[in-house]
C-alpha positions in Angstrom: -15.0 25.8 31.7 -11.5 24.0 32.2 -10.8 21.8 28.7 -9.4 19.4 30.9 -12.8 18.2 33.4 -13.9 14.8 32.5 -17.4 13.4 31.4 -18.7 12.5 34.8 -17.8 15.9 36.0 -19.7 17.6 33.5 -22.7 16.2 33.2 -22.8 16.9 36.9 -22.4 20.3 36.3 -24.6 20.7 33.8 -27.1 19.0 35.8 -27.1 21.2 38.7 -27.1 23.9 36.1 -30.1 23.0 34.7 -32.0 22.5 38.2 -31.5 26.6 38.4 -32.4 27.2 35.1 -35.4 28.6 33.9 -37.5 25.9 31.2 -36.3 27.5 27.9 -32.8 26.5 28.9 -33.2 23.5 30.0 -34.5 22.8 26.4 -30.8 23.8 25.3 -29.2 21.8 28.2 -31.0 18.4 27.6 -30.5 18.9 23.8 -26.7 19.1 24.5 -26.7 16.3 26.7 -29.1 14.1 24.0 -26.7 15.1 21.4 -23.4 13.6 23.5 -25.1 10.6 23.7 -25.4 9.9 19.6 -21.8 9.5 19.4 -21.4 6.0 17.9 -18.2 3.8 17.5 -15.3 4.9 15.5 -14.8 3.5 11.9 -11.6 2.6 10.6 -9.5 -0.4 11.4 -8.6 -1.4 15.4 -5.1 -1.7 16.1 -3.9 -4.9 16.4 0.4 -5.5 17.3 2.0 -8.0 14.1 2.8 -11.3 15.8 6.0 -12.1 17.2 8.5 -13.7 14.9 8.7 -17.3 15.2 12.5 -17.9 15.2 13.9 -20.3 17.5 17.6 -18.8 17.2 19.6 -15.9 16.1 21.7 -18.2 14.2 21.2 -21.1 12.1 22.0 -24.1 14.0 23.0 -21.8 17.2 22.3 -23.7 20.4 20.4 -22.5 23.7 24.2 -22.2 25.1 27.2 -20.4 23.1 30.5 -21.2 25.2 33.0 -18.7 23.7 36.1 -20.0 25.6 39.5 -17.8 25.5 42.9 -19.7 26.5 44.7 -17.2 28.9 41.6 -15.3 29.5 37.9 -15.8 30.6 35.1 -18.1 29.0 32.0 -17.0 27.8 28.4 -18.8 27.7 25.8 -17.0 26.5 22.3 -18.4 27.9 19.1 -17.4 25.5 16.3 -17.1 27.7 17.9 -15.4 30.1 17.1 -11.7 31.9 19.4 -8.6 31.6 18.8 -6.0 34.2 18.5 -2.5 33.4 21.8 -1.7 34.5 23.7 -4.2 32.6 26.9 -2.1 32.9 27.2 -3.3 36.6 27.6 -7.2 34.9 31.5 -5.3 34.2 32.2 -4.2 38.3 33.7 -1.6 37.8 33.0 1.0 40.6 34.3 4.0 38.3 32.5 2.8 35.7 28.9 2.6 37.8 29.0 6.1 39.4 30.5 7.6 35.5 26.8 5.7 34.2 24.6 7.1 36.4 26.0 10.6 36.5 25.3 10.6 32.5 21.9 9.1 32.7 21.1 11.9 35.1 22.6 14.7 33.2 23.0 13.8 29.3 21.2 16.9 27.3 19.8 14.6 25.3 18.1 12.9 27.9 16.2 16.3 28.8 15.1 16.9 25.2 13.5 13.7 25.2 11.8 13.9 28.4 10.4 17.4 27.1 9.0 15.9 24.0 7.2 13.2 26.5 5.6 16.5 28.0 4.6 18.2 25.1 3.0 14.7 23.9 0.9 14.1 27.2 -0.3 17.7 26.3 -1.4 16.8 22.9 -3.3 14.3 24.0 -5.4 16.6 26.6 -6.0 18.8 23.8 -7.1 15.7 21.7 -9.6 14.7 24.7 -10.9 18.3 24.7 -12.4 17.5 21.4 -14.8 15.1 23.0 -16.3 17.8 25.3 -18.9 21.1 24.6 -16.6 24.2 24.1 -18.4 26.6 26.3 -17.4 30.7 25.2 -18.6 33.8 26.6 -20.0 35.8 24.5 -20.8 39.9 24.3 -21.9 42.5 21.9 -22.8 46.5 22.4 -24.7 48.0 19.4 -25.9 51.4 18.5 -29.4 50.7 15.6 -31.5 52.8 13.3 -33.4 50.9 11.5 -34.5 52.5 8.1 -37.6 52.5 6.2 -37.4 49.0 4.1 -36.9 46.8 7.2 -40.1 46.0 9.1 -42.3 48.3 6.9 -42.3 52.1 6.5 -43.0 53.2 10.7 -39.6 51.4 11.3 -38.5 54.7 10.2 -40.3 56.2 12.8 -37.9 54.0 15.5 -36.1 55.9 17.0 -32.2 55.3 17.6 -31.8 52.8 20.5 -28.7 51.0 22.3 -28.9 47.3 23.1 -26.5 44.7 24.6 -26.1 41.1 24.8 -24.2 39.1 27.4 -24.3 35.5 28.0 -22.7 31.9 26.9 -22.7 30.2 23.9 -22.5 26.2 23.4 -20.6 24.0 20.5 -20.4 20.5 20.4 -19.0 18.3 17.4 -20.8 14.7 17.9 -18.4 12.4 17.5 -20.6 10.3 15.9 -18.3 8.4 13.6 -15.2 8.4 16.2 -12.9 10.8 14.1 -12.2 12.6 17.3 -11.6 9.5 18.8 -8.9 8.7 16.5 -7.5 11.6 16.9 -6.9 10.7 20.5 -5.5 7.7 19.7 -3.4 8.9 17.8 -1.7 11.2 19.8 -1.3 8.8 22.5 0.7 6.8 19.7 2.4 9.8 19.6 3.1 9.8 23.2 4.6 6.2 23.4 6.8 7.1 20.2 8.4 9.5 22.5 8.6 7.0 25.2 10.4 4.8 23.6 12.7 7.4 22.2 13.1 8.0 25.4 14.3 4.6 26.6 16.4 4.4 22.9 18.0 7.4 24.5 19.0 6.1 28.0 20.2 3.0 26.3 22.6 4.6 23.9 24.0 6.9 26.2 24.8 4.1 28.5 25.8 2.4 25.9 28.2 5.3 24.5 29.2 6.1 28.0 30.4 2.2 28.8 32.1 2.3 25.3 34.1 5.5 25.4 35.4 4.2 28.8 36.4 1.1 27.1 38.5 3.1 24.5 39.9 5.2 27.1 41.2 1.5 29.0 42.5 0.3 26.1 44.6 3.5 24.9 46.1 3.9 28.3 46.8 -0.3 28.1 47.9 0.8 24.1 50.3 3.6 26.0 51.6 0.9 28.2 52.5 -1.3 25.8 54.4 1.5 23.2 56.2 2.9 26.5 57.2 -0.6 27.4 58.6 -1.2 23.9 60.4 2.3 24.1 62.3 0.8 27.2 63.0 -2.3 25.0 64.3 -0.3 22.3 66.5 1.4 24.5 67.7 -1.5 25.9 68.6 -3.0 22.6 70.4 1.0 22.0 72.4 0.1 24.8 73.4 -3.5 24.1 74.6 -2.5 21.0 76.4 0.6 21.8 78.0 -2.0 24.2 79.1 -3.8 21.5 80.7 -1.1 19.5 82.7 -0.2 22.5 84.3 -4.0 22.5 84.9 -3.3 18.2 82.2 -6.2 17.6 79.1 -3.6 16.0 79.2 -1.1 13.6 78.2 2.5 13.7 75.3 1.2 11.5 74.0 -1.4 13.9 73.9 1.6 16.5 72.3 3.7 13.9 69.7 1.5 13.1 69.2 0.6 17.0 68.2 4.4 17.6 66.0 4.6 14.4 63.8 2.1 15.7 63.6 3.7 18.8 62.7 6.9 17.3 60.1 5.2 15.0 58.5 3.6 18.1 58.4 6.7 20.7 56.2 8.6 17.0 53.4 6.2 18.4 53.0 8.1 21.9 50.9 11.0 20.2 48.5 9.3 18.2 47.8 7.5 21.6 47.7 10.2 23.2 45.3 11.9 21.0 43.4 9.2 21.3 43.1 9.2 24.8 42.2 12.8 24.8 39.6 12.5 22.2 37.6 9.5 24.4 38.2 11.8 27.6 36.7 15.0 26.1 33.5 12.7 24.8 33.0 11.2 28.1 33.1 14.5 29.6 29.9 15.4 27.5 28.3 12.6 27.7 28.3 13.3 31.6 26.5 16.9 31.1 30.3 18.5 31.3 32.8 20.5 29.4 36.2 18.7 29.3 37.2 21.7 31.6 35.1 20.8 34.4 34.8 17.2 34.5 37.6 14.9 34.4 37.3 10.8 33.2 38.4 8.8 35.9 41.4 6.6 35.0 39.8 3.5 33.7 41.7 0.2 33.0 41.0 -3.2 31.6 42.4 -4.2 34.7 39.9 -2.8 36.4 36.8 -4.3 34.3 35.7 -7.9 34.5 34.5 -9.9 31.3 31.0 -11.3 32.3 31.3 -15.0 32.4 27.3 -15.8 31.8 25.7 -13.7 29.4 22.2 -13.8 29.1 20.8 -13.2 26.0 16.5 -12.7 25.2 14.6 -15.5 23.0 13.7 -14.1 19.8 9.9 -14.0 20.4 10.6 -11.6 23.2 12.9 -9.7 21.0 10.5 -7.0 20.0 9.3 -6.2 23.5 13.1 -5.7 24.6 14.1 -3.2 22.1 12.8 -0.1 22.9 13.8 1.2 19.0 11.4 -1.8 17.9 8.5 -0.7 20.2 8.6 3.0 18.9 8.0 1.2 15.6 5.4 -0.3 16.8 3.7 2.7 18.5 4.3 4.3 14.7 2.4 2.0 13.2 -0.3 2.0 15.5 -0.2 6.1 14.7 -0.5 5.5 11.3 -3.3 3.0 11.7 -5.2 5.7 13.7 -4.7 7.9 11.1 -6.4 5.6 8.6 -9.5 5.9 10.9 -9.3 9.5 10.5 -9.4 9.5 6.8 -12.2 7.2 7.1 -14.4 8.9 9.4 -13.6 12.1 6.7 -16.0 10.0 4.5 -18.9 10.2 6.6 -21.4 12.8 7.5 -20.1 15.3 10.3 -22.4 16.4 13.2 -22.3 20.0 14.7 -24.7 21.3 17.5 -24.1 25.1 18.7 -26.5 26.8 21.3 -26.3 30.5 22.7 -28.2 31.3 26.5 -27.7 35.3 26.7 -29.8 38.1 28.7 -30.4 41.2 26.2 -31.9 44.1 26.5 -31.8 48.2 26.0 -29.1 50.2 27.9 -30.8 52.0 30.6 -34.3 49.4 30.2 -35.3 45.7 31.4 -33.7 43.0 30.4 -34.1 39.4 29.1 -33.1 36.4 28.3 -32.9 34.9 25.0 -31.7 31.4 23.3 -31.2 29.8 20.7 -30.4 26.0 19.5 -28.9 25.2 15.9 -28.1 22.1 15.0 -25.7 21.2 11.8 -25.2 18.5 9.6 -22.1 18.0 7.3 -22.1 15.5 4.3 -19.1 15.4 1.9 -21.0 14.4 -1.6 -18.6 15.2 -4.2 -14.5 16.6 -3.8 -13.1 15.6 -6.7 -12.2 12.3 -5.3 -9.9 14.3 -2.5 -11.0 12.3 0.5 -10.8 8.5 -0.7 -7.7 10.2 -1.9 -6.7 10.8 1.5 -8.1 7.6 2.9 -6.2 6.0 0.3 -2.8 7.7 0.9 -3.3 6.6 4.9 -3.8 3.4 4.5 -0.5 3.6 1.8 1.3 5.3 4.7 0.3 2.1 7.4 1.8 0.1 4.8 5.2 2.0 4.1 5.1 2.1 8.0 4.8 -1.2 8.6 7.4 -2.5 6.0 9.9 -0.1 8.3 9.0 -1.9 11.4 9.4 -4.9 9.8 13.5 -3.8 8.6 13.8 -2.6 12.2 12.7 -6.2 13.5 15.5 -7.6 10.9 18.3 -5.3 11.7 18.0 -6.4 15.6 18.1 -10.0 14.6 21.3 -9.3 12.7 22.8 -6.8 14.9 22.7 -10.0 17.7 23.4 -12.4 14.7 26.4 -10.6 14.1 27.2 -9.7 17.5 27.3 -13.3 18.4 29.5 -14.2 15.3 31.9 -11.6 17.0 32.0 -12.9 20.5 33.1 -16.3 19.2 35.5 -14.8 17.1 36.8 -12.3 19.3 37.4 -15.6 21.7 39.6 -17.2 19.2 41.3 -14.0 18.3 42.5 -13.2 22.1 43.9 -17.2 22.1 45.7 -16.7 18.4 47.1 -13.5 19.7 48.0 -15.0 23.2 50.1 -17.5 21.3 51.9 -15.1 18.7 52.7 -13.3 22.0 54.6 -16.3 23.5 56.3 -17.1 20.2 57.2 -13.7 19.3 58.4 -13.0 23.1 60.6 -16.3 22.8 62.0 -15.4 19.4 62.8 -11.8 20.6 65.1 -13.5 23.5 66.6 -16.2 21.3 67.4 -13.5 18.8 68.9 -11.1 21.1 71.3 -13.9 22.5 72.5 -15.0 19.0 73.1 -11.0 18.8 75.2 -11.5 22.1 76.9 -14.4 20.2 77.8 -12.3 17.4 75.7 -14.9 15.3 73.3 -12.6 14.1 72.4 -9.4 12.9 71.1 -6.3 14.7 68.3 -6.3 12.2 67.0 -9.5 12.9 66.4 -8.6 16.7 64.7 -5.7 15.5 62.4 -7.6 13.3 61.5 -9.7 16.6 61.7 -7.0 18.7 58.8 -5.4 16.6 56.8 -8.6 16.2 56.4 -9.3 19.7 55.2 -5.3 20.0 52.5 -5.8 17.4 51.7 -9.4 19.2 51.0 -7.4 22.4 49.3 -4.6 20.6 47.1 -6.6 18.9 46.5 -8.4 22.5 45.1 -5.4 24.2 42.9 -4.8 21.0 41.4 -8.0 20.9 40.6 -8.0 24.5 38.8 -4.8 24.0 37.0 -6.1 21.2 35.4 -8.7 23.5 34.8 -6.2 26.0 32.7 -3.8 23.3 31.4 -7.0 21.7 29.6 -8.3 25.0 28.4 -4.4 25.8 26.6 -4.8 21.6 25.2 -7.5 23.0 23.2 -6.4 25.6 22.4 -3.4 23.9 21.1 -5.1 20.8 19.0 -7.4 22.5 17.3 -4.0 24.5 19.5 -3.4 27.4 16.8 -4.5 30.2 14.5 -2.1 29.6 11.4 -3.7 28.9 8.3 -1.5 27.8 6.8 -1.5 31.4 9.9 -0.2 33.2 9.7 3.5 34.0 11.6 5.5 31.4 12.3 8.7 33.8 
């Protein structure tokens, strides 16, 4: 009989079964189908989700609408209420970026290990659900007997030797009566939306690494742009002063120290570079590739737009968002299930087994035989094992439920500081827009006085390398808002909410 056929189905069968049958087994059948009827309701406590958390904000004394403005580059609000879509990563049009984001959500490893454990869960369950149905064997057995002269008085000596088989089905059935089994189940469909979840947790981070490692590959190659544009400035300054020291108004020294700096800056390339290749190689397996097959396409910040509005979930909505929260969730409710296990342990345990078999003598007639046990299991005394066990369940709910509870408060600060960032990464980019106008101005007023012979070569170095920090330090604090606003929507759950398909 297939494990997997459902109640309806059969006591159907077994109906039509015992039509045929002949009035001993229909004893059996009825007594099995009187039996799956005692089950009662499951002991133990019903799962109920903890409430929502009642903040208003992420922040004390944060408003519905953040405005993050940036002078020289784009504002920010940040709406709370408002609906991310699943693919958030579109919010930064980037074409490249889109079809790089999809080819990894398709082909990340990691993706298929997770839809794998999803499998093996959904099994677990059928095999928990099995436990609610008879377990139907066939059974067999070929003997040779002598009976001797102590077993059914002194002429069972006289017997003679005889053959005899047996061939039929035999019948279990563990009455749930207490709803252990039915724990069980629940259980391992826990079980199943844990690995649901991890599921989604996975999609989300690999977005999430994918948009971010195409971030650092736009900023190196902006980095690169920068220490190359330098290097030309340095050279520039080489050849003004070499200039010089052909009219007899520098010094070898000047023109020494001109070319240091210029070697000093070019011993920036390769870390860059390494940089570069380092993002492009991870990008390559986040896609499903080796570095060899797959190249990153060339990404730029030019090429990504800052979103302007940013929504941003409420934080009673929070821990339906984050799909890290709701396998927290689904591991309590395991562990509450659990509890009903140990409790139902307590209680007395119900086993019914029946045999239907047609016997007889090799080479003679034939009959059929029965036979009906029913069994009754009642812990009285373990040594205290199973309130033990109870006890340690219901300490294990607890310990779970404390860890939801951190996971709830590391999302809240994750956005809390995340939000902290976005302002301050606006007032970074406008602080480093300025230094880059003074230190561009100073670096041109310096080189004239240099032309005038009314300054030193050192002090248009000096400039020269403030205004390449100033533009440095421009790029990175672009970036920062770019990775800033991606930790946004991925701390509060990246779109995908608990009833979107995780595939």
């Amino acid at each position: 009989m297939d494990g997997g056929l459902d109640n309806e189905a059969l006591h159907g069968r077994m109906a039509a079964i015992l039509a045929e049958s002949r009035p001993g087994y229909r004893i059996l059948f009825v007594s099995v189908l009187i039996s799956m009827a005692l089950a009662g309701c499951a002991v133990g406590p019903d799962f109920v989700a903890p409430a929502p958390p009642r903040a208003p904000n992420y922040v004390i004394g944060q408003a519905a609408i953040v405005t993050a403005p940036a002078s020289g580059d784009t504002a920010q609000q940040i709406h709370l209420g408002g609906g991310l879509e699943a693919d958030w990563w579109t919010r930064l049009r980037s074409p490249e970026l889109d079809r790089t984001v999809t080819l990894a959500l398709s082909s990340n490893r990691t993706l298929e290990v997770a839809r794998a454990n999803i499998l093996q869960a959904s099994e677990e369950i059928k095999v928990a659900r099995a436990g609610l149905l008879p377990q139907v064997d066939a059974t067999g057995g070929l003997a040779r007997q002598q009976y001797g002269a102590s077993f059914l008085g002194p002429e069972a000596a006289t017997f003679p030797t005889f053959s005899a088989y047996s061939a039929g089905i035999g019948i279990s059935y563990d009455v749930d009566a207490f709803g252990r089994t039915r724990r069980g189940i629940e259980l391992a469909a826990a079980d199943k939306d844990v690995q649901q979840e991890m599921l989604r947790a996975a999609q989300l981070g690999i977005a999430s690494d994918t948009v971010l490692e195409a971030l650092l590959i736009a900023s190196t190659r902006a980095q690169v742009d920068v220490v190359n544009s330098v290097i030309a400035s340095d050279q520039r300054t080489v050849d003004l002063v070499q200039s010089r020291l052909a009219q007899g108004a520098a010094s070898e020294q000047d023109v020494t120290t001109a070319q240091s700096q210029l070697d000093r800056d070019r011993t920036l390339l390769p870390a860059l570079r390494q940089q570069l290749n380092t993002a492009e190689d991870a990008l390559a397996t986040l896609v499903g590739r080796s570095p060899a097959e797959w190249s990153a396409p060339d990404f730029s910040l030019a090429g990504m737009s800052l979103p302007q509005d940013v929504p941003l979930v409420v934080p009673s909505d929070l821990v339906r968002s984050r799909p890290d929260i709701r396998a927290a969730e689904a591991q309590l409710h395991a562990a509450s299930a659990a509890v009903g296990i140990a409790t139902a342990d307590l209680y007395p345990r119900i086993n019914l087994s029946a045999n239907v078999a047609e016997q007889g003598l090799l080479g003679g007639p034939a009959g059929a035989a029965w036979g009906l046990i029913g069994g009754i299991t009642a812990p009285i005394f373990h040594g205290g094992a199973l309130t033990a066990q109870r006890r340690a369940a219901q300490d294990a709910y607890q310990a779970v439920f404390a860890q939801y509870q951190q996971t709830v408060l590391i999302a809240f600060r994750q956005i809390a500081d995340t939000l902290h960032a976005l302002q301050n990464g606006a007032d970074a980019v406008t602080a480093q827009h300025q230094a880059l106008t003074s230190a561009t101005k100073a670096l041109g007023l310096s080189r004239d006085a240099y032309i005038a012979g009314n300054t030193t070569i050192l002090q248009v170095l000096d400039a020269q390398r403030l205004q390449q920090l100033a533009e440095l330090s421009l790029v990175q604090a672009r970036t920062e808002r770019f990775i800033q606003t991606v930790n946004l929507f991925v701390a509060a759950g990246g779109g995908l909410t608990a009833s979107g398909a995780a595939e």
